[in-house]
FIDOKOL-532920 format. One record per residue (C-alpha): residue number from 1; x, y, z. Coordinates in nm, 2 decimals, always signed. Each point is the difference from the previous one (the first is absolute). Layout:
N
(pt NUM (X Y Z))
...
This chain:
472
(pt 1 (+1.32 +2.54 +1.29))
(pt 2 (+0.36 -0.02 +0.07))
(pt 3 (+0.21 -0.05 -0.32))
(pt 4 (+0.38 -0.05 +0.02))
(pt 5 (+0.24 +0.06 -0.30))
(pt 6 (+0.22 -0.29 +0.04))
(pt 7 (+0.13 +0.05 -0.37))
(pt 8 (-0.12 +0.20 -0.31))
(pt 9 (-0.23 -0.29 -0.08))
(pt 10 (-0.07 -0.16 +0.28))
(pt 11 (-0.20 +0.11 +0.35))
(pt 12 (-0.11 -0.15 +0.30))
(pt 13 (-0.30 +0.04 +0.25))
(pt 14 (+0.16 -0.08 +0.35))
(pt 15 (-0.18 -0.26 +0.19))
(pt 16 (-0.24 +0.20 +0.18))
(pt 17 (-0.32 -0.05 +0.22))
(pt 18 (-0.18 -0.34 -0.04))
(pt 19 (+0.25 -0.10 -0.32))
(pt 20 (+0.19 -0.29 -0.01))
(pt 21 (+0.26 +0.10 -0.23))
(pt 22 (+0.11 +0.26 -0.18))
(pt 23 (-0.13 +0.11 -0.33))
(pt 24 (+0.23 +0.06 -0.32))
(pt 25 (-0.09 +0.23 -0.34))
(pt 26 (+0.28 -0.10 -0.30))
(pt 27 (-0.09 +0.37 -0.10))
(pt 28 (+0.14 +0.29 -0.14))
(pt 29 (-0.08 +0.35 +0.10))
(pt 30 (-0.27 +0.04 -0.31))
(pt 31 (-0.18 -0.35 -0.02))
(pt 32 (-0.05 +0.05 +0.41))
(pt 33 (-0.40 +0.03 +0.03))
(pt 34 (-0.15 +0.38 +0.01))
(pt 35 (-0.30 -0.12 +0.17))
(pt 36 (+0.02 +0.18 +0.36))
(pt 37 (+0.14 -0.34 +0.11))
(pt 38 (-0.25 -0.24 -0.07))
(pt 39 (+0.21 -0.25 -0.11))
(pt 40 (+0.26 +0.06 +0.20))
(pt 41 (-0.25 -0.10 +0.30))
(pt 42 (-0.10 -0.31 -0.20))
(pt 43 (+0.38 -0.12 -0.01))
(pt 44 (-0.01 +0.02 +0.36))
(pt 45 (-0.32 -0.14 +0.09))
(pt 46 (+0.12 -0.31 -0.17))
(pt 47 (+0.30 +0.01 +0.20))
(pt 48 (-0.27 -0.07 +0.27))
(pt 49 (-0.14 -0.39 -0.11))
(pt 50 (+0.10 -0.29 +0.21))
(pt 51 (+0.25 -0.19 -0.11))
(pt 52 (+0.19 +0.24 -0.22))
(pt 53 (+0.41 -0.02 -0.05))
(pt 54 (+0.22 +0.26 -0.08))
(pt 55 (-0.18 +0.28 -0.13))
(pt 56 (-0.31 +0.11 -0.20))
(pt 57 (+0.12 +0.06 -0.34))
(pt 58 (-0.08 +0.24 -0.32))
(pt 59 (+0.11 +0.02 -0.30))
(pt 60 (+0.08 +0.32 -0.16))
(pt 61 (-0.33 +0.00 -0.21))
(pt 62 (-0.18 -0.01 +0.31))
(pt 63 (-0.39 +0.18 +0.10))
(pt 64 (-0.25 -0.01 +0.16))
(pt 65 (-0.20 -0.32 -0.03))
(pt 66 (-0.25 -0.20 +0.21))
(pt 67 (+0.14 -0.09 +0.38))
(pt 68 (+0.35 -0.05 -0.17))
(pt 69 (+0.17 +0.23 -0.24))
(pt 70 (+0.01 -0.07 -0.38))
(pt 71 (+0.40 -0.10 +0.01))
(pt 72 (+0.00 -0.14 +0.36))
(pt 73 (+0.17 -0.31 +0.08))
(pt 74 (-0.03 -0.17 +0.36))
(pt 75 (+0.04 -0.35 +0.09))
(pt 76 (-0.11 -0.17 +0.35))
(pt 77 (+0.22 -0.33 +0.18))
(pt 78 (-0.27 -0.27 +0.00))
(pt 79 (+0.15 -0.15 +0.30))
(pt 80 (-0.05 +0.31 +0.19))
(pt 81 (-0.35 +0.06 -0.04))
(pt 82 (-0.01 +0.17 -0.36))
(pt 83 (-0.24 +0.14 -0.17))
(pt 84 (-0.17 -0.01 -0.34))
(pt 85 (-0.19 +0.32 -0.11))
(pt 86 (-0.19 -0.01 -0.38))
(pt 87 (+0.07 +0.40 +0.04))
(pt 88 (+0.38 -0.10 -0.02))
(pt 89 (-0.13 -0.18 -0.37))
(pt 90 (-0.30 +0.27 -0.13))
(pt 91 (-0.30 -0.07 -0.15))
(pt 92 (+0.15 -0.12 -0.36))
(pt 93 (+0.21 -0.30 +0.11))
(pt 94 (+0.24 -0.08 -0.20))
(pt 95 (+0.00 +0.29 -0.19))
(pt 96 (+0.28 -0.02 -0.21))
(pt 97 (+0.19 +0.05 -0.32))
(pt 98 (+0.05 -0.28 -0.32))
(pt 99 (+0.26 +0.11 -0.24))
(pt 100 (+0.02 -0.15 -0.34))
(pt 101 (+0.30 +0.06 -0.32))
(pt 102 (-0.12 +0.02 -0.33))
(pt 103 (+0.27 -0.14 -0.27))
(pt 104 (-0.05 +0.36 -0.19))
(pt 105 (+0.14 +0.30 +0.06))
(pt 106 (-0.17 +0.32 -0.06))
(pt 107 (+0.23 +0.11 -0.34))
(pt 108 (-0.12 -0.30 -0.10))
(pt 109 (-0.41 +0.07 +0.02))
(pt 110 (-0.19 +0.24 -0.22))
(pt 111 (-0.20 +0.24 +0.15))
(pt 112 (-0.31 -0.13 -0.17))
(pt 113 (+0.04 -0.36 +0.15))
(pt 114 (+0.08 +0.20 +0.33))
(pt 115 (-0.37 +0.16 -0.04))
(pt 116 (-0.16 -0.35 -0.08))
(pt 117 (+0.20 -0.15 +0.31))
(pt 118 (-0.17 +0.25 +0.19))
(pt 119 (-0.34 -0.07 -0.11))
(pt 120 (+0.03 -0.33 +0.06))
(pt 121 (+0.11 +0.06 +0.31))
(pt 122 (-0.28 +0.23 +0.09))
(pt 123 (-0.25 -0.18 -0.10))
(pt 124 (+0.05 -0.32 +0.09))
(pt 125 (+0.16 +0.07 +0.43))
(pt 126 (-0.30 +0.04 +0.22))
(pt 127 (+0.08 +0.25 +0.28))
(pt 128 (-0.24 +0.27 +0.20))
(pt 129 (-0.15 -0.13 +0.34))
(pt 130 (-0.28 -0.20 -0.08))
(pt 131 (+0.00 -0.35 -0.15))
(pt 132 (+0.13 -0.12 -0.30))
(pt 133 (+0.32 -0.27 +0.03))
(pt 134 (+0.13 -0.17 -0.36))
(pt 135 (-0.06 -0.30 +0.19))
(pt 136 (-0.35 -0.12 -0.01))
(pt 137 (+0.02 -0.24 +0.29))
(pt 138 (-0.29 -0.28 +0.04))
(pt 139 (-0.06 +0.04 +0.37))
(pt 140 (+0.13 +0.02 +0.33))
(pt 141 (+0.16 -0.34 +0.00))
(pt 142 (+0.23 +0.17 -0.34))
(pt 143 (+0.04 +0.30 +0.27))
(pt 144 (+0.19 -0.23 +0.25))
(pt 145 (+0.24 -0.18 -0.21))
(pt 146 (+0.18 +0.33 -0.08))
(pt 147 (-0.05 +0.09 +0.34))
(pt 148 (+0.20 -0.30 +0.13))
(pt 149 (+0.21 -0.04 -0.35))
(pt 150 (+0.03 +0.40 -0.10))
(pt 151 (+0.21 +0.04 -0.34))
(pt 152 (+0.04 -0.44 -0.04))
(pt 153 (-0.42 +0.04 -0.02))
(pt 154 (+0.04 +0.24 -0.31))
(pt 155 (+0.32 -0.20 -0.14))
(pt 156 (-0.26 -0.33 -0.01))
(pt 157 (-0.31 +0.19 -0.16))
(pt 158 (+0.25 +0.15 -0.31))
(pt 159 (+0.10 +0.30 +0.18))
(pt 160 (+0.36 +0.02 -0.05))
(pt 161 (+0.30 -0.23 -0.01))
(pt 162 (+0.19 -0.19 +0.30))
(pt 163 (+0.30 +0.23 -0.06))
(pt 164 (-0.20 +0.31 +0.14))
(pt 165 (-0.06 -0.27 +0.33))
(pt 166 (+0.38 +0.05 +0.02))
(pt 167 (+0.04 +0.34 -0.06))
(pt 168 (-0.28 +0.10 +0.29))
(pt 169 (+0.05 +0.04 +0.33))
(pt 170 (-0.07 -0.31 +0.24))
(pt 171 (-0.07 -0.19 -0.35))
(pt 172 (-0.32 +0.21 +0.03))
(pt 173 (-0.14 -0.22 +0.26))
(pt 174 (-0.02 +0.14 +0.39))
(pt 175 (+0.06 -0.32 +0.20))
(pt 176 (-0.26 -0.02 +0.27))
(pt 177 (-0.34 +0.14 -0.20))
(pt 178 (-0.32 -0.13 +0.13))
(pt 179 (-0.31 +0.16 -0.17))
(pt 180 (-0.18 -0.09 +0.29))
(pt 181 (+0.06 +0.32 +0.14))
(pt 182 (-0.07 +0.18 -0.31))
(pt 183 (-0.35 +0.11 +0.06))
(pt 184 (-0.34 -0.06 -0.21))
(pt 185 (+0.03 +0.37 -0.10))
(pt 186 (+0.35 +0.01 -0.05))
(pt 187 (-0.09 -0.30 -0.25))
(pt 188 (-0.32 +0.21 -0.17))
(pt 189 (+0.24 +0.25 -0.06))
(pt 190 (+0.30 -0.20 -0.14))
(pt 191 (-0.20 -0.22 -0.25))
(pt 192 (-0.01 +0.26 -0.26))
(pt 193 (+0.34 +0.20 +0.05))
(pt 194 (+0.29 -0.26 -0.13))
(pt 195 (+0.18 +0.17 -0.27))
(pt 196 (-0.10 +0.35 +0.07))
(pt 197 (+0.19 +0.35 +0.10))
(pt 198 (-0.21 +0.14 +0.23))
(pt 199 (+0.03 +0.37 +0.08))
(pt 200 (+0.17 +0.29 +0.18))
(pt 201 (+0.39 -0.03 -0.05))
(pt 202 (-0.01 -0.36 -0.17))
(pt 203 (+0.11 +0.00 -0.37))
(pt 204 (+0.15 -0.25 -0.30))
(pt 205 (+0.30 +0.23 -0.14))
(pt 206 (+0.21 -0.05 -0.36))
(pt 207 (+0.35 +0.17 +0.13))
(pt 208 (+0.30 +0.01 -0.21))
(pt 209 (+0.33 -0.06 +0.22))
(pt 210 (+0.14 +0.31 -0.02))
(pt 211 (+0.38 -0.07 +0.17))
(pt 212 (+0.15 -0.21 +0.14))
(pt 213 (+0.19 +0.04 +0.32))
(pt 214 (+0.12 -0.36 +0.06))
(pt 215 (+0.08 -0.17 -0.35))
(pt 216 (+0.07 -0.38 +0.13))
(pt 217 (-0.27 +0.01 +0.25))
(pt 218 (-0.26 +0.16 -0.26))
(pt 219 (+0.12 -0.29 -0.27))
(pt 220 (-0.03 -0.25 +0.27))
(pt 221 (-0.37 +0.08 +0.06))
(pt 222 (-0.07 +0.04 -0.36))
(pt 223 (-0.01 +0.37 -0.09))
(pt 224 (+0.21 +0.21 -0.25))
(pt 225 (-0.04 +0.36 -0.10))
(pt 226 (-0.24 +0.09 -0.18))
(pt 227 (-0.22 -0.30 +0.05))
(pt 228 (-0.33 +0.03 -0.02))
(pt 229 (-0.20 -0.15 +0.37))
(pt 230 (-0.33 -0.02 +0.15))
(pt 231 (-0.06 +0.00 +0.35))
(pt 232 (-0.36 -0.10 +0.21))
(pt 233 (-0.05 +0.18 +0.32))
(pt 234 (-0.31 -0.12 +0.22))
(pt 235 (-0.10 -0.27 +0.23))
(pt 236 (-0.26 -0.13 +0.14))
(pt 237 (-0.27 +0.20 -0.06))
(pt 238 (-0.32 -0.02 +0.19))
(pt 239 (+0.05 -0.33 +0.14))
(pt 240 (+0.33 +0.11 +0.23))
(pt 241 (-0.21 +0.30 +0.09))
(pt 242 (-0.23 -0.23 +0.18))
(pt 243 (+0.19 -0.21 +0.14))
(pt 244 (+0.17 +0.28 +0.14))
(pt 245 (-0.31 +0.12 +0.12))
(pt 246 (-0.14 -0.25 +0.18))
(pt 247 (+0.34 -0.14 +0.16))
(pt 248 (+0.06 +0.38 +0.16))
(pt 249 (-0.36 -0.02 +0.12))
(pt 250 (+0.06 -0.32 +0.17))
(pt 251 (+0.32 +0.11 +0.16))
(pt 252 (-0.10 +0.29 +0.14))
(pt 253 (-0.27 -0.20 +0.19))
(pt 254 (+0.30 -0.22 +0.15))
(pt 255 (+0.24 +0.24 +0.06))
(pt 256 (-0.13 +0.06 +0.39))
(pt 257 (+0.01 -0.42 -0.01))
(pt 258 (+0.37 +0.02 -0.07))
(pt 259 (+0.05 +0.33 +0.22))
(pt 260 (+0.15 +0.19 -0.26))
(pt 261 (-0.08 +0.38 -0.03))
(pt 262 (+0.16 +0.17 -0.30))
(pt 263 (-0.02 +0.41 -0.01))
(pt 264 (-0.22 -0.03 -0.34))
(pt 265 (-0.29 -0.26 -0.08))
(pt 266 (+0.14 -0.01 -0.35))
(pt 267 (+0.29 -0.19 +0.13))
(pt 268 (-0.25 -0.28 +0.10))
(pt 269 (+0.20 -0.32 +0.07))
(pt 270 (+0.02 -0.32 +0.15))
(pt 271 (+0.29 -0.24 +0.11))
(pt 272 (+0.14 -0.20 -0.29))
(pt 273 (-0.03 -0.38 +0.19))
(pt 274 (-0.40 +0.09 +0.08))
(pt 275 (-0.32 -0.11 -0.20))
(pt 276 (-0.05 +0.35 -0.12))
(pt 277 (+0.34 +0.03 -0.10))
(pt 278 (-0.02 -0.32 -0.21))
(pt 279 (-0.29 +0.09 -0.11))
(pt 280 (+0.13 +0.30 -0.19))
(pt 281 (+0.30 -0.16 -0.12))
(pt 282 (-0.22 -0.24 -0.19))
(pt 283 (-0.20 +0.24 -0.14))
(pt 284 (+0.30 +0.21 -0.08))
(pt 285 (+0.21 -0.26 -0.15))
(pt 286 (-0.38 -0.09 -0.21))
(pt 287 (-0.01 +0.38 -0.08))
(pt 288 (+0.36 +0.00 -0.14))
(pt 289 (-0.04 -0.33 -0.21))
(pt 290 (-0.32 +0.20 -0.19))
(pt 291 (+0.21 +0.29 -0.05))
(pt 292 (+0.31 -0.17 -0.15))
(pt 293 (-0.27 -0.18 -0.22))
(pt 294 (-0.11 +0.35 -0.13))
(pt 295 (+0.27 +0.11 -0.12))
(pt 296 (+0.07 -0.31 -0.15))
(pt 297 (-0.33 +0.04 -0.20))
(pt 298 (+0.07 +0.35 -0.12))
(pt 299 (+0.34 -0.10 -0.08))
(pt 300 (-0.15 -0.26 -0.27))
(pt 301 (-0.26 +0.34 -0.13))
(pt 302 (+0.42 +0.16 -0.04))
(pt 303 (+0.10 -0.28 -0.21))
(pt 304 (-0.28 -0.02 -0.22))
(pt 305 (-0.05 +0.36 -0.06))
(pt 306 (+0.39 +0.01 -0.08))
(pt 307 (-0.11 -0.27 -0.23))
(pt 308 (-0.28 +0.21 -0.20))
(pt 309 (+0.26 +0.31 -0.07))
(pt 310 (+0.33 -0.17 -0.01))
(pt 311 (-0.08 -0.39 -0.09))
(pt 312 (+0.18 -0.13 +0.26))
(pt 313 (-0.05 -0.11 +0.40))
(pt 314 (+0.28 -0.04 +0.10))
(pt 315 (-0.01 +0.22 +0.33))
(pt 316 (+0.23 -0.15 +0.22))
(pt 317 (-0.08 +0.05 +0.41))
(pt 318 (+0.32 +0.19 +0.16))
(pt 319 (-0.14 -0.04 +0.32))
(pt 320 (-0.35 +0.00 +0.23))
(pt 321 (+0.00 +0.22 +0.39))
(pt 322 (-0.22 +0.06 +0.18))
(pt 323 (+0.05 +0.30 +0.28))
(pt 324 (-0.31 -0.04 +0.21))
(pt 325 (+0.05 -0.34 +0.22))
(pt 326 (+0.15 -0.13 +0.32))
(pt 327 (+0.17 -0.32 +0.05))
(pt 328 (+0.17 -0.23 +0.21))
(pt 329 (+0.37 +0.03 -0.03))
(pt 330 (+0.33 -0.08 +0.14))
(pt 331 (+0.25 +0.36 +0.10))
(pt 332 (+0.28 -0.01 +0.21))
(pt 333 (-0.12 +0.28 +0.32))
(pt 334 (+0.22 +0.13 +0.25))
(pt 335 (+0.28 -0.30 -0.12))
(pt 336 (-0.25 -0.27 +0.01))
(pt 337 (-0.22 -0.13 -0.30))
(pt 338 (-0.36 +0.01 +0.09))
(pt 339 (-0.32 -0.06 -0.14))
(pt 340 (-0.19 +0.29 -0.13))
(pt 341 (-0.34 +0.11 -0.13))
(pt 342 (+0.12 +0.24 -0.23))
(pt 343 (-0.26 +0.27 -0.11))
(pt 344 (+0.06 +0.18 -0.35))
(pt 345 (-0.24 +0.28 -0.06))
(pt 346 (+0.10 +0.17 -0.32))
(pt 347 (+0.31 -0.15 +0.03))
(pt 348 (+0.20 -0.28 -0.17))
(pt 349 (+0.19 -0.29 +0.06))
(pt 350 (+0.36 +0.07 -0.13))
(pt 351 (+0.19 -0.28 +0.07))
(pt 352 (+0.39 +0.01 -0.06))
(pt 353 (+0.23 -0.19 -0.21))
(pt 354 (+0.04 -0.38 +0.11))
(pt 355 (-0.30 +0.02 +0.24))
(pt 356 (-0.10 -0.41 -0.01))
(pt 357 (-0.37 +0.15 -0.05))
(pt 358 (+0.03 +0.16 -0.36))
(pt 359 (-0.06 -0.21 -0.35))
(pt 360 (+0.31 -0.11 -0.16))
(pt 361 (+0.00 +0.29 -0.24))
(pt 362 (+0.07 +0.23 +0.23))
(pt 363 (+0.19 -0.16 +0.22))
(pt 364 (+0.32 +0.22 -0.04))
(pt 365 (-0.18 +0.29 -0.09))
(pt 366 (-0.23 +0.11 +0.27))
(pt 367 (-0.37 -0.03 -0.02))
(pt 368 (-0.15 +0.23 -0.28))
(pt 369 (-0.23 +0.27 +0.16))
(pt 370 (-0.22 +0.19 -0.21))
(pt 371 (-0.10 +0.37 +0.09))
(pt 372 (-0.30 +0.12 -0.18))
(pt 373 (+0.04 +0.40 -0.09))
(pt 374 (-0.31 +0.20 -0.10))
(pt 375 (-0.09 +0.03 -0.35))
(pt 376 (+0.19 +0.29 -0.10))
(pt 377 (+0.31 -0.07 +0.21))
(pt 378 (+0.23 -0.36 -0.05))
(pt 379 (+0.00 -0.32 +0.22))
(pt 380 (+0.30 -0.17 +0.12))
(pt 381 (+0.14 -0.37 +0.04))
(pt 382 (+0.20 -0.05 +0.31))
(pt 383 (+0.18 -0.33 +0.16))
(pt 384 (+0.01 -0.03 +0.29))
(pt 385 (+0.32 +0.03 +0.23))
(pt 386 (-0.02 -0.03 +0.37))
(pt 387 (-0.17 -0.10 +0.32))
(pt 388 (-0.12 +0.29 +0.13))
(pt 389 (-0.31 +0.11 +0.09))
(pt 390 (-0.07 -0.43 -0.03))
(pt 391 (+0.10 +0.03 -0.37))
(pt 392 (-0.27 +0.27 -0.15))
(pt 393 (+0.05 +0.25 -0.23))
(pt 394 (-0.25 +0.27 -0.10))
(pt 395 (-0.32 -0.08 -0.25))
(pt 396 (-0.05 +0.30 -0.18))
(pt 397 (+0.02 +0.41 -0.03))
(pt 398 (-0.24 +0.06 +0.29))
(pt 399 (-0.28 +0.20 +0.03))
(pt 400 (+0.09 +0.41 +0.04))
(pt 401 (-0.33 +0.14 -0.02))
(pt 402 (-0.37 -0.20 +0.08))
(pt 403 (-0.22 -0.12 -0.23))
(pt 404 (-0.24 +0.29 +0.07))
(pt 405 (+0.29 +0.28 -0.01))
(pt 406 (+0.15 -0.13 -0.34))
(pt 407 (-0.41 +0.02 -0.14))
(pt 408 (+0.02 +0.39 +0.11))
(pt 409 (+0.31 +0.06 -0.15))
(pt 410 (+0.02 -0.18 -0.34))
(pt 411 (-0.30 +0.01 -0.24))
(pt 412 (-0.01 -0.39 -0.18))
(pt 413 (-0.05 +0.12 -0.34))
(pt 414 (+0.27 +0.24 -0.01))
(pt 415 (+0.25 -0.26 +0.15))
(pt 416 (-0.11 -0.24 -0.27))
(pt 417 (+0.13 +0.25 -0.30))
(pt 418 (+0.27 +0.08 +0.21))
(pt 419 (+0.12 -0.36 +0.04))
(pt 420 (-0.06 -0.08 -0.35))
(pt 421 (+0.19 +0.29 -0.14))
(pt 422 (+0.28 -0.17 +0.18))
(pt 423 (-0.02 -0.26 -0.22))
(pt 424 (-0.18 -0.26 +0.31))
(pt 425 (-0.33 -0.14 -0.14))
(pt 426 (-0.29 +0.00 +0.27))
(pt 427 (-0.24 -0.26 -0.01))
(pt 428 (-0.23 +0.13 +0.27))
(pt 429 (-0.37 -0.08 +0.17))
(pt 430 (-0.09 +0.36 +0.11))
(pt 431 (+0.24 +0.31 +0.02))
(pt 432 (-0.09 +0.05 +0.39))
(pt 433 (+0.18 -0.33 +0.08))
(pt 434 (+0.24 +0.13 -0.26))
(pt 435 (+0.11 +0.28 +0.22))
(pt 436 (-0.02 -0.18 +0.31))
(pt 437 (+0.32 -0.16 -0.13))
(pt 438 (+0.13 +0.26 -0.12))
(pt 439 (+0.42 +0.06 +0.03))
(pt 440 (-0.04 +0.28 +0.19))
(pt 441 (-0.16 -0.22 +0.31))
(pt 442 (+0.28 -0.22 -0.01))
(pt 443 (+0.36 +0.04 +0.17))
(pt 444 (+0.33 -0.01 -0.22))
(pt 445 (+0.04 -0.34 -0.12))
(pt 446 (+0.35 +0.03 -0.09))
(pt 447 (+0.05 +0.17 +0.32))
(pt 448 (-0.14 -0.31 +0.23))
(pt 449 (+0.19 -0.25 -0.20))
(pt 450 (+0.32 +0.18 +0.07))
(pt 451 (-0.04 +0.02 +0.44))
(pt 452 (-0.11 -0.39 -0.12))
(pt 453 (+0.35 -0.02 -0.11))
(pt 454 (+0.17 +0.21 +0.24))
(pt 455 (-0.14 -0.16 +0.29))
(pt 456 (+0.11 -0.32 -0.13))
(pt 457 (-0.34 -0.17 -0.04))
(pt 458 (+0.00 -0.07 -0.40))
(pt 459 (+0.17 +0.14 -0.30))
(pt 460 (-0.07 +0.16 -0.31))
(pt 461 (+0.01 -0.23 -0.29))
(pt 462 (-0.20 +0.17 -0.30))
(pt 463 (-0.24 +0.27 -0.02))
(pt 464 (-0.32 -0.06 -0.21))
(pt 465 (-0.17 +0.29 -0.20))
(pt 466 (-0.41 +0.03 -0.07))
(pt 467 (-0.14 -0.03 -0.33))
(pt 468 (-0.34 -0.08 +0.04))
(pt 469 (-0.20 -0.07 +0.31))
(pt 470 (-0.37 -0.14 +0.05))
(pt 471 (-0.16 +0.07 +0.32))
(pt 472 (-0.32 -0.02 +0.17))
C-alpha cells in the first residue's frame, strides 16, 4: 500500500484503483500500524463506498477493526447515492465514554475510605459478558421506552438527574430510534444488561486529574487539579451487537439489488434513502438510546458507592460521548455545504468553539472529548477545535498489540501486583482479561493526543491519572 509522508503526522494513500478518494492517517512515524498493512488496506477500501466525500479518514489511534479501521472516519453525500455501512459504527454502538467530578480531591480522602469506595464499587457494578444489568426491567415493553427515550428513560425511573440530560450528548436521545428494527434476539439479550460493564476493554475508572494543560477551559468544564473523577466506558452491550448483526446480514443480501460491490464483505452497506438503510438507522439510533441509558445507570451505582465511603453523591456529569455512531450532518465539501452520513468508528465528535450544535456550557469552549488510557497509563480531555476530518477527533490510545498477542506476552497475575505497586487499585473478574488490557497492548496515549493537537482536530485540556479500575 502506497503511503505518502505529507507531514511528520500526517500521510495520505493516493486515490488509486476502484477508490473514490484519497485516504488520510493524522499519524506519526510510531503510532503508524506494524501490521504488514492491514489497516492501511482497510483505510483504502473505505475510500471505495459510494457516496464518499473527501477522503477516508483515521485517527492517529487507528487499527485494524472490522470492514473499517478502529479510528476511521468517512462520510457519504446523501444526494449522490451514499451509503450507510454498520462496519463504519461496530458491533457496540454507541460505545462511549461518561465522565463525572467528584467535589473531593484526593489529599482530601483517606486511604481507608479509598479501599471501602472500591469495594463498593466492586461489588455492587455488574460487568463480564453474560447477563446481569442494575436495572431489572419488567419486560420488553420497559426495553423499548429506553430504546426510543435512551438516558430521559433512566432520568424518569430515578436514574439520575435532568442536569446529566444536558450534559450528554444529543440530550442522550438519538432522534429517529424505532425499536422495530431491533430484533426479538437483540431484545432477549438487552432485557437483562442495563446498568452493566460488559467485558474486554470496557471499564468504570476513579482517576485523579493529574495537570492541567488549559486552566479556563478545564474550570469551565468543571475539573481542578487534583480532583478526584470517575469515568464509565461501555455501550451497548449485547443488544447493539445484534442489531449489528442482523442489519449487516440483511445488507449484504441487497447489496447486488443496489449494484454496489465493495472489495471486503465486512464493508456491507446500503444507500442511506433505501428501506435497508432506514432500517439500520432505526435500529442504530434504538441501539444508541440503550447505550446512553447504561451508562446512565452505572453512573447512579458511582454516586451511591461514593456515598457509602465518602457520604456524599454529589458526582457531577462533565460530559457523555459516544465514539461508535454515524449520523446525519451538515459539512461544507469542496465549498459547498452538504448533507452527510457521517460514520465515526472509534472516533469522536469534536465539535469546535461556537458550533450552534454544542450545549451552552461549552459553547466557547469546544466540545469536551474524553480519551480513555489503559489502566496503568492516564486518559485525557480534549475540546474540540476544527472541521476537519467532519469535526472528529481520536477516541482512545489504540490497540498496539491483539488481544491474543498481549495474553502471550503479559501474565494477569503478575500485571495485577505490578499495577498495584503503582499505587492503581485493580478490581478485576479474571487476570486473562486482565492482561488482555494490559498497557503494553495499547499505543502512547499522550502521544495520540498530541498528533490530535497538532493536526488541529482537538486540544489538550487536562490529563487524568488511574487510581483504581474495575473491569470485566
Amino acid at each position: 500500500m502506497e503511503l505518502q509522508r505529507d507531514s511528520d503526522i500526517r500521510h495520505t494513500i493516493p486515490q488509486q484503483g476502484s477508490m473514490r478518494v484519497p485516504g488520510v492517517i493524522y499519524a506519526s512515524e510510531s503510532l503508524l500500524p506494524d501490521d504488514g498493512g492491514d489497516t492501511l488496506a482497510q483505510v483504502a477500501n473505505v475510500a471505495t463506498l459510494p457516496g464518499i466525500v473527501d477522503a477516508a479518514y483515521a485517527m492517529p489511534d487507528l487499527h485494524l477493526g472490522y470492514g473499517f479501521p478502529i479510528g476511521g472516519v468517512a462520510a457519504t453525500a446523501i444526494d449522490d447515492g451514499g451509503v450507510v455501512s454498520p462496519g463504519g459504527v461496530g458491533f457496540d454502538i454507541s460505545c462511549g465514554v461518561r465522565l463525572l467530578g467528584a467535589p473531593l480531591a484526593r489529599d482530601e480522602v483517606d486511604d481507608d475510605a479509598f479501599t471501602t469506595l472500591m469495594a463498593a464499587l466492586d461489588e455492587t457494578i455488574p460487568r463480564g459478558t453474560g447477563p446481569g444489568g442494575l436495572w431489572e426491567l419488567d419486560g420488553p415493553a420497559a426495553l423499548r421506552r429506553i430504546l426510543v427515550d435512551g438516558s430521559a428513560a433512566a432520568v424518569e425511573a430515578g436514574y439520575g438527574t435532568e442536569q446529566d440530560l444536558e450534559r450528554t450528548e444529543d440530550r442522550g436521545r438519538l432522534e429517529g430510534a424505532d425499536a422495530d428494527q431491533v430484533s426479538d434476539k437483540a431484545v432477549r439479550r438487552g432485557l437483562q444488561q442495563v446498568g452493566s460493564l460488559g467485558g474486554g476493554n470496557h471499564f468504570l475508572e476513579v482517576q485523579i486529574v493529574d495537570d492541567v494543560v488549559d486552566d479556563e477551559t478545564a474550570r469551565a468544564f468543571g475539573l481542578e487539579p487534583g480532583q478526584l473523577t470517575v469515568a464509565i466506558h461501555c455501550g451497548s452491550r449485547g443488544l447493539g451487537h445484534q442489531v449489528c448483526t442482523d442489519h449487516v446480514r440483511a445488507m449484504q443480501s441487497a447489496m447486488n439489488r443496489y449494484g454496489i460491490e465493495v472489495p471486503d464483505r465486512q464493508l456491507a452497506c446500503a444507500p442511506v434513502e433505501s428501506p435497508e438503510g432506514h432500517a439500520y438507522f432505526g435500529g442504530m439510533a434504538a441501539s444508541a438510546n440503550y447505550g446512553r441509558a447504561n451508562r446512565q445507570v452505572l453512573a447512579e451505582a458511582a454516586r451511591d458507592a461514593f456515598r457509602t465511603a465518602f457520604g456524599t453523591r454529589a458526582l457531577e456529569l462533565i460530559y457523555d460521548v459516544s465514539h461508535n455512531m454515524a449520523k446525519i450532518e451538515r459539512h461544507e465539501v469542496d465549498g459547498r455545504e452538504q448533507e452527510l452520513c457521517v460514520h465515526r468508528k472509534g472516533a469522536t465528535l469534536a465539535l469546535p468553539p461556537g458550533h450552534p450544535d454544542l450545549a451552552a456550557d461549552f459553547r466557547d469552549r469546544g466540545q469536551p472529548v474524553f480519551v480513555p488510557g489503559s489502566m496503568g497509563t492516564a486518559s485525557w480531555l480534549l475540546a474540540g477545535t476544527g472541521q476537519e476530518a467532519f469535526s472528529s477527533a481520536c477516541h482512545g490510545a489504540g490497540r498496539a498489540k491483539s488481544r491474543t498477542g498481549a495474553k502471550k506476552e503479559v501474565w494477569g497475575e503478575t500485571l495485577k501486583e505490578e499495577l498495584e505497586a503503582a499505587g492503581i487499585a485493580i478490581r478485576a473478574l479474571s487476570d486473562p482479561g486482565l492482561a488482555e488490557e494490559a498497557p503494553v497492548a495499547y499505543k502512547d496515549v499522550d502521544e495520540v493526543v498530541r498528533v490530535c493537537e497538532r493536526a488541529g482536530l482537538s486540544r489538550r485540556v487536562a490529563r487524568l491519572r488511574p487510581l483504581g479500575v474495575v473491569k470485566g
